[in-house]
GUMARVEX-502620 format. One record per residue (C-alpha): residue in one letter; x, y, z. Coordinates in steps of 0.1 Angstrom, whole numbers, padded with zeros to 4 digits, always signed. Example, Ala and Ser with C-alpha at 12.3 -4.5 7.8 and 13.67 -1.06 7.14 Angstrom:
<nodes>
A+0123-0045+0078;S+0137-0011+0071;
</nodes>
This chain:
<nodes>
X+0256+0359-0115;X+0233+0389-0112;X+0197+0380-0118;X+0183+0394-0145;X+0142+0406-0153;X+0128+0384-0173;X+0104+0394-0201;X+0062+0392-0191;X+0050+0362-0215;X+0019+0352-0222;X+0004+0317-0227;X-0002+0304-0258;X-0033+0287-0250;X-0042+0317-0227;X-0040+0347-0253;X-0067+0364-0264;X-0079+0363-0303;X-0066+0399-0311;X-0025+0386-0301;X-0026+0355-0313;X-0033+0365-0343;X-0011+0396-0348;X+0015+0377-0366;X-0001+0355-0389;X-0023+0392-0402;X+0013+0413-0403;X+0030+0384-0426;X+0000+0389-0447;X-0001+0428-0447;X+0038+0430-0453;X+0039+0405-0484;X+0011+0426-0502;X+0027+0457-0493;X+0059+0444-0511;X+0043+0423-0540;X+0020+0454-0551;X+0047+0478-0560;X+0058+0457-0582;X+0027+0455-0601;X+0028+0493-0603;X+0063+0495-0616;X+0053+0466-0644;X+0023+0487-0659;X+0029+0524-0651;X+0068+0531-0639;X+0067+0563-0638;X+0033+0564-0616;X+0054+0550-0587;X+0066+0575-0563;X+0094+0563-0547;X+0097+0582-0517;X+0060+0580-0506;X+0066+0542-0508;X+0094+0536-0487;X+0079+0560-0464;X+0046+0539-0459;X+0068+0506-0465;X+0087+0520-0435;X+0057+0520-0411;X+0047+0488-0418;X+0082+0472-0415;X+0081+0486-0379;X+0047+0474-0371;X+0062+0435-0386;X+0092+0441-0366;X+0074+0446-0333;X+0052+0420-0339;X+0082+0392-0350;X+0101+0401-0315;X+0072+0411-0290;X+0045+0389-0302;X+0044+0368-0273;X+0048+0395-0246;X+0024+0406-0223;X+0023+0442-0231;X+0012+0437-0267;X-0016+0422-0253;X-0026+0460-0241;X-0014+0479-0272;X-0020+0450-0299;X-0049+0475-0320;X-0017+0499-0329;X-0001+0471-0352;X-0031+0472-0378;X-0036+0510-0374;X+0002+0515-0384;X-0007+0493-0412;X-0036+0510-0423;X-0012+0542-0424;X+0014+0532-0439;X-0008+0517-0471;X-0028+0553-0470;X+0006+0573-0472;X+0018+0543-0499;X-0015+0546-0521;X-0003+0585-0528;X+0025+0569-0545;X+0010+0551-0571;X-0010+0584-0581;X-0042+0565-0573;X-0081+0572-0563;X-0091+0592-0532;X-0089+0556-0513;X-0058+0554-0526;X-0046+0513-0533;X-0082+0504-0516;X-0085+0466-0519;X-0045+0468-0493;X-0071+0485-0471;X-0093+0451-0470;X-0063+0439-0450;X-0062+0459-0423;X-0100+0466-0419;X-0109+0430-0418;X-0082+0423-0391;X-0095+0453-0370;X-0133+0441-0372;X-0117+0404-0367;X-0099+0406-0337;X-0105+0440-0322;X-0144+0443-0329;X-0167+0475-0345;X-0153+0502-0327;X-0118+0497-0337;X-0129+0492-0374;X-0149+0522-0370;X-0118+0540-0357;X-0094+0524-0384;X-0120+0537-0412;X-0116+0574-0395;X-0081+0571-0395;X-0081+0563-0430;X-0104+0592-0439;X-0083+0617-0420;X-0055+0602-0440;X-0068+0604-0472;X-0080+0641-0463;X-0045+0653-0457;X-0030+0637-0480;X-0047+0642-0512;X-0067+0678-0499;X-0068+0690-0537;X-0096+0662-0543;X-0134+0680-0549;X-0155+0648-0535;X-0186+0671-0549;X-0175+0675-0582;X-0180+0638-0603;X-0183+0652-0636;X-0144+0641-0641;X-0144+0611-0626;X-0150+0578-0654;X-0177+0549-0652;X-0149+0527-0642;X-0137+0551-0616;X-0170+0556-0600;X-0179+0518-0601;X-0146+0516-0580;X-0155+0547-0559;X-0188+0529-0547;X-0181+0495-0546;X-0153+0497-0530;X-0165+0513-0497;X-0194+0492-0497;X-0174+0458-0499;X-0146+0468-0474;X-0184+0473-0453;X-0193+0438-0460;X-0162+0421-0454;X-0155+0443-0426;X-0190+0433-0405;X-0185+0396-0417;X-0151+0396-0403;X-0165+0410-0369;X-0192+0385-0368;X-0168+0359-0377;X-0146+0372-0346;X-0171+0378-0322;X-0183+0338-0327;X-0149+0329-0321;X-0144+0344-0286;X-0178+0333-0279;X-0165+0295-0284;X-0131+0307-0271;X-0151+0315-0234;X-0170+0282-0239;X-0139+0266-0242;X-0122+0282-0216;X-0149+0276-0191;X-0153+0237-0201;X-0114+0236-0197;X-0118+0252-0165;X-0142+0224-0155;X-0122+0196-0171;X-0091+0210-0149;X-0113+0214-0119;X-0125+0179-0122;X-0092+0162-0133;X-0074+0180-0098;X-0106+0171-0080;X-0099+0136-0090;X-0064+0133-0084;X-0067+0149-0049;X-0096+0119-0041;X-0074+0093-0060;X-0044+0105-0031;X-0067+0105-0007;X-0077+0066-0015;X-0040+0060-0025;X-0030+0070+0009;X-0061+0054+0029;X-0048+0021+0016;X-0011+0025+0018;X-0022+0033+0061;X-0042+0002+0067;X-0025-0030+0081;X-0038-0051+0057;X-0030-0062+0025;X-0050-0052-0005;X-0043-0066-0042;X-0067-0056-0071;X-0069-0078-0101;X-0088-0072-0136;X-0105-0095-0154;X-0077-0114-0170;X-0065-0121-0134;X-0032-0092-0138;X-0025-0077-0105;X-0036-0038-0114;X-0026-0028-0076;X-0014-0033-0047;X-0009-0010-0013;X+0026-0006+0009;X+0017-0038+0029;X+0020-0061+0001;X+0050-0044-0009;X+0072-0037+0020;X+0057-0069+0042;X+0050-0093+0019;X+0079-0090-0004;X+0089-0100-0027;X+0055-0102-0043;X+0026-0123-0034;X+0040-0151-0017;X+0023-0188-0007;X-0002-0192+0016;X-0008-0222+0037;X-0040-0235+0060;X-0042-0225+0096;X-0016-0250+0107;X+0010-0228+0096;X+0027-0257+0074;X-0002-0270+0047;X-0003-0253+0016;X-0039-0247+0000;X-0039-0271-0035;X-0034-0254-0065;X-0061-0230-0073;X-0075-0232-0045;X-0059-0204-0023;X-0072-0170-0020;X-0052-0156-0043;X-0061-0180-0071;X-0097-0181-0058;X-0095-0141-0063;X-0084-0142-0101;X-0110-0161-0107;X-0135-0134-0098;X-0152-0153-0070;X-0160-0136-0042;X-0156-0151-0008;X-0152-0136+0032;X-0131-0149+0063;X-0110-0174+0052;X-0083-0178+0080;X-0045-0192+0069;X-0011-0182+0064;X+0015-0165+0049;X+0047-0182+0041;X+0070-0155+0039;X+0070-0119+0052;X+0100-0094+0063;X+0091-0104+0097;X+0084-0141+0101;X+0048-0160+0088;X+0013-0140+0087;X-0019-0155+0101;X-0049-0140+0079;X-0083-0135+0073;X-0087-0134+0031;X-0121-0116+0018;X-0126-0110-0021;X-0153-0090-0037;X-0161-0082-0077;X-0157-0052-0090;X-0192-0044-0111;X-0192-0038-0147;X-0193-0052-0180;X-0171-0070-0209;X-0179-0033-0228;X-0165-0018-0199;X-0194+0000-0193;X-0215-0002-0158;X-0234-0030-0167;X-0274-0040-0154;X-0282-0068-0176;X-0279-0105-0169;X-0247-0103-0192;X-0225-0081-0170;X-0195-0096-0163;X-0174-0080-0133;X-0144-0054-0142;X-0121-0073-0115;X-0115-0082-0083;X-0104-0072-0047;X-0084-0090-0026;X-0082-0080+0011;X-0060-0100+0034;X-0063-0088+0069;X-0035-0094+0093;X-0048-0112+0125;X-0015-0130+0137;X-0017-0111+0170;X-0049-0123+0180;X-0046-0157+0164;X-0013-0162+0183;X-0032-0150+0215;X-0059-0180+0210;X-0030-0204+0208;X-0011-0192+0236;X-0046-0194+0258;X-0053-0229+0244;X-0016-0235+0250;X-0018-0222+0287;X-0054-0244+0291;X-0038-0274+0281;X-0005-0264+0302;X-0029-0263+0334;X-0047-0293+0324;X-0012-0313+0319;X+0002-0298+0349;X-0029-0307+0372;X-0036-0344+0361;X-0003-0354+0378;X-0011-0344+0416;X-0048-0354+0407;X-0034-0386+0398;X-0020-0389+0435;X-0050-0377+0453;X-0072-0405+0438;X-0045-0434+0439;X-0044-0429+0475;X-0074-0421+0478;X-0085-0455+0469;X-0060-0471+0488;X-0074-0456+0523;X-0107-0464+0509;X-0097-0500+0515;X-0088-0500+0548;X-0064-0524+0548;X-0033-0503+0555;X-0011-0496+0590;X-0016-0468+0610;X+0014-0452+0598;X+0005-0457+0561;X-0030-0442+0560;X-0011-0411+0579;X+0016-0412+0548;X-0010-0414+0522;X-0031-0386+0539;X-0002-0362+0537;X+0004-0372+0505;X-0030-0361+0492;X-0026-0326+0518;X+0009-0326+0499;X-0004-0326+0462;X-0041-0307+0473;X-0015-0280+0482;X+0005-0285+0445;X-0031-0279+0430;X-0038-0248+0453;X-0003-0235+0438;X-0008-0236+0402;X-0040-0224+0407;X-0025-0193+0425;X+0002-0189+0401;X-0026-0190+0373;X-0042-0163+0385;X-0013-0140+0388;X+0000-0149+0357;X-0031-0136+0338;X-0034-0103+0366;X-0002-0093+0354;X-0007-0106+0319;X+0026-0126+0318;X+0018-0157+0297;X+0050-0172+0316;X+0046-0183+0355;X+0069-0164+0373;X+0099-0185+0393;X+0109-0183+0430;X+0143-0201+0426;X+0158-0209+0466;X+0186-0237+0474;X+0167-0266+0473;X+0180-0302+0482;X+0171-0322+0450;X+0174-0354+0469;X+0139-0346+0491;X+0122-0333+0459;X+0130-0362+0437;X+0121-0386+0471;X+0086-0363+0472;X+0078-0369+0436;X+0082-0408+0441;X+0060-0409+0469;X+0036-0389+0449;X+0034-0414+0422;X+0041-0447+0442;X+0002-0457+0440;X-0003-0450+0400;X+0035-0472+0394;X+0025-0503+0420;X-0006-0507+0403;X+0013-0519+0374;X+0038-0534+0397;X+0067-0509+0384;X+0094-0502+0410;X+0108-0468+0415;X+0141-0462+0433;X+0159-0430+0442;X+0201-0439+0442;X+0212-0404+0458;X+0218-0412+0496;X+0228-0378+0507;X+0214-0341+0499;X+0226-0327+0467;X+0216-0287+0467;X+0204-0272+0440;X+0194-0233+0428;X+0160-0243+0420;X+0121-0231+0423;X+0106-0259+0443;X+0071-0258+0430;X+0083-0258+0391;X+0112-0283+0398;X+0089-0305+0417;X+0065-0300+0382;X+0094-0317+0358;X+0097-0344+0378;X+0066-0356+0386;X+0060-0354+0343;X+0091-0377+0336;X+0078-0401+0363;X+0048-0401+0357;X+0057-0409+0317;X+0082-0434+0327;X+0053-0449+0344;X+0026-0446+0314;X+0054-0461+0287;X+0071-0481+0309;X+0063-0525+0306;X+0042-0540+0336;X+0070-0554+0361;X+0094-0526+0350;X+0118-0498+0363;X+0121-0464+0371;X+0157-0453+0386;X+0167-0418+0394;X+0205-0410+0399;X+0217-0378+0402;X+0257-0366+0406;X+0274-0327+0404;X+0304-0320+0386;X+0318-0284+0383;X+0297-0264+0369;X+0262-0284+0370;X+0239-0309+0390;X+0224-0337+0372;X+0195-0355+0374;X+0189-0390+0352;X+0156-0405+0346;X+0162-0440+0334;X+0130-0465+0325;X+0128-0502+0312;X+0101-0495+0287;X+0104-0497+0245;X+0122-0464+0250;X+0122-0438+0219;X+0128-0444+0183;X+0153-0424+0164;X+0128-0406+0143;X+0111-0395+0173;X+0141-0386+0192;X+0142-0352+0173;X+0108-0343+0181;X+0100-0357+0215;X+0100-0316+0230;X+0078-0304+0201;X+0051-0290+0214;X+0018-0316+0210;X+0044-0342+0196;X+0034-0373+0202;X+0057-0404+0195;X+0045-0436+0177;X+0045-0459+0204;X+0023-0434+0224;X+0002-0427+0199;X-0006-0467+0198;X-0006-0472+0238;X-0040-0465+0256;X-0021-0433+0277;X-0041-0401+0264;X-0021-0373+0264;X-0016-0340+0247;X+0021-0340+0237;X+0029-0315+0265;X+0046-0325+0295;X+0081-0324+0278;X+0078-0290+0263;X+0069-0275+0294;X+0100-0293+0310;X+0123-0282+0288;X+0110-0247+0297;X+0111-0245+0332;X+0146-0259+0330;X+0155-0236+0301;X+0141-0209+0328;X+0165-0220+0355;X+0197-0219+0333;X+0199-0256+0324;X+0180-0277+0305;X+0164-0310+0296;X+0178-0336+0271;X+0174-0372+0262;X+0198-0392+0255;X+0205-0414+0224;X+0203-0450+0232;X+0189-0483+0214;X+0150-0484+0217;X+0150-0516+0232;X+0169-0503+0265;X+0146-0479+0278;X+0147-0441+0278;X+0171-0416+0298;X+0162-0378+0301;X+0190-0358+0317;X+0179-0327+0338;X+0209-0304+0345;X+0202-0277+0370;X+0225-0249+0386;X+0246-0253+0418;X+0233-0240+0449;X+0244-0202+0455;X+0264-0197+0486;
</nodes>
């Protein structure tokens, strides 16, 4: 389909007063012109001449044609003073029908004068009233204007007052038009401003809109009856669905009822920094810091600055700190790691330490026990090292150096190692492998899990007791089993014993600090190597059993 020109239209509300009101004056104009024949015909028929009638009926049927189909177009806008002018002719050149004055039918001239001074001004009046004269002038040329002699009381009343109240409703009518436009500009202009502020506001309420949707942080408005008025993209495409719970800063406590920062918000109080988290997100749970502050006003609504203001709402801002809370916890986690991992070879260092402080050992013992201190000094000086490039290379995971390794001489190490701290409580520790059993393994870390399930065999194991370690291969593992004589684990412990800071009953009553640890941290390593660390389910009275499996050797 072809495209096709459309017609120029003008506005409504944008028109000047001269077209918007051409058609409501040419309805006007075109009933009298039709109703006043009719009074002509019902006093004095044959006064009415028909053919001068149609022929000014005719210009003013094509001045309310014009102005029925074109009235909104732009070009009337230009040529809109023509419509009242044709008027103004056409009741001239229908006045000479009805055998009138001079001024022909004058009070039908009212009509188009008025609208000329209306919505046109003076100057088209004034050119309306020479139009008219010229009219009259060549229509009705036999008329003497000097001689009055003939003309009746009546008739001269007419002849005066006439002219002189077309005058005065003419200069009222401009007045009356002029004051119009006037508030017409006034208008305009405060529209103008009203637009200019409204756009001014709706480009600042985007810009706030879109400053809030950016920021990672939630933000939740409420009014005074507590309804959420707002909220940005972070409530609505993290926390969804909705607002969810929130819980303290152990991840697992909810806050009682009314008493979380949502509730506390509602309320209208206004609080900063309180840390906890979010239950559900898209991603997993939310650490937080929640700050609220009141919106100022009044119950009016109104800005308030008496003592009876009330505020209009609230704003909740909940500020997403997970990263770095998760960063304390793995450095507290790390400190408490070390601090784990370095009690067991200090341990050593100060058993035998007191033993050669004795002096009542052979030759050959003090030499053992000195190289078991050099041995364990040499453990510290390790994790120490490994600490440090850990955190240089910001890996919160010590790297592993796996070798073959013959599990026998590590497991035989780590008995040594702890021989002083289990005679003291006359425990006896025996190794059952008799030959070298290799293992894929990084010495250092492997050396780590078992010096933490001796040394825990020892710490929860009865005085007079037993520590065996066995260990056997099959196909497609080596095994290692750490068997003590002590009040073992109870089944609702079993579960958690490798939670990290899990502490069972019985070690919770026993004078052994510890900070629920060592375990977790074996698991890992041995998760690290490819096997893992288990315990296995037996009656609490018979001791516990951890099985370590490990990879084969690599050939």
């Amino acid at each position: 389909m072809s495209p096709r020109t459309a017609r120029p239209r003008v506005n409504l509300a944008d028109r000047p007063l001269r077209v918007h009101s051409v058609f409501e004056f040419q309805i006007v104009v075109f009933v009298a012109m039709l109703i006043s024949p009719i009074a002509v015909v019902a006093v004095r028929p044959p006064a009415l001449n028909p053919a001068s009638y149609l022929a000014g009926l005719l210009l003013v049927v094509v001045a309310s044609i014009v102005a029925l189909l074109w009235w909104r177009s732009a070009w009337l806008a230009r040529f809109a003073v023509l419509i009242p002018l044709a008027d103004l002719a056409g009741i001239r050149v229908m006045a000479t029908s009805a055998g009138a004055n001079p001024l022909g039918d004058g009070f039908l001239l009212i009509l188009p004068m008025v609208w000329l001074a209306y919505a046109f001004g003076l100057r088209a009046a004034a050119g309306g009233l020479a139009l008219g004269i010229v009219l009259d002038s060549l229509l009705r040329p036999s008329w003497d204007y000097g001689d009055l002699s003939s003309v009746s009381a009546l008739e001269f009343v007419r002849l005066v007052s006439l002219p002189l109240l077309l005058v005065i409703l003419t200069t009222s009518s401009w007045l009356l038009g002029r004051r119009i436009r006037l508030q017409q500009t006034q208008i305009a202009a405060q529209t103008a401003l009203t637009t200019a502020a409204l756009e001014q506001a709706e480009r600042s309420n985007t810009l706030v809109s879109e400053v809030i949707n950016a920021v990672d942080f939630a933000v939740i408005a409420f009014d005074r009856a507590g309804a959420v008025t707002l909220t940005n993209r972070f409530v609505d495409g993290v926390l969804r669905p909705g607002i969810p719970d929130f819980y303290h800063t152990d991840g697992s406590t909810p806050f009682a009822a009314g008493t979380s920062p949502v509730d506390r918000s509602r309320r209208g109080e206004s609080f900063n920094g309180i840390l906890g988290w979010v239950g559900a997100a898209q991603d997993g749970p939310l650490a937080f810091s929640a700050t609220s502050r009141s919106l100022a006003g009044s119950r009016d609504g109104t800005a308030g600055t008496d003592s009876t203001d009330s505020p209009d709402g609230t704003v909740l801002v909940l500020r997403n700190i997970t990263t770095e809370l998760l960063a304390v916890r793995a450095r507290d986690d790390l400190v408490a790691m070390v601090t784990h991992d370095l009690r067991t070879p200090l341990t050593a260092i100060i058993g035998n330490a007191e033993r050669l402080l004795g002096g009542t050992d052979a030759p050959a013992t003090v030499a053992r026990r000195i190289e078991v201190i050099l041995r364990n000094g040499q453990r510290m000086d390790t994790m120490l090292s490994d600490l440090l490039q850990a955190r240089s290379t910001a890996d919160a995971l010590v790297p592993l150096v796996p070798d073959n390794v013959d599990l026998r001489g590590v497991v035989l190490e780590s008995i040594h190692s702890l021989t002083p701290a289990a005679a003291a409580r006359g425990i006896r520790m025996c190794c059952e492998p008799t030959t070298a059993i290799p293992v894929f393994a990084d010495p250092t870390r492997l050396r780590q899990v078992l010096d933490n399930l001796l040394s825990n065999a020892i710490k929860y194991n009865g005085n007079a007791g037993t520590i065996t370690v066995r260990a056997f291969a099959d196909a497609d593992t080596v095994t290692v089993l750490v068997h003590d004589t002590g009040d073992g684990v109870s089944p609702a412990d079993s579960s958690h014993v490798f939670d990290l800071h899990y502490r069972t009953e019985s070690a919770r009553r026993s004078e052994e600090q510890g900070l629920g640890l060592g375990l977790s941290i074996s698991r890992d390593i041995a998760r690290r190597h490819g096997g893992d660390l288990t315990l296995d389910p037996a009656a609490p009275t018979t001791g516990s059993t951890f099985r370590l499996t490990l990879p084969h050797a690599r050939t």
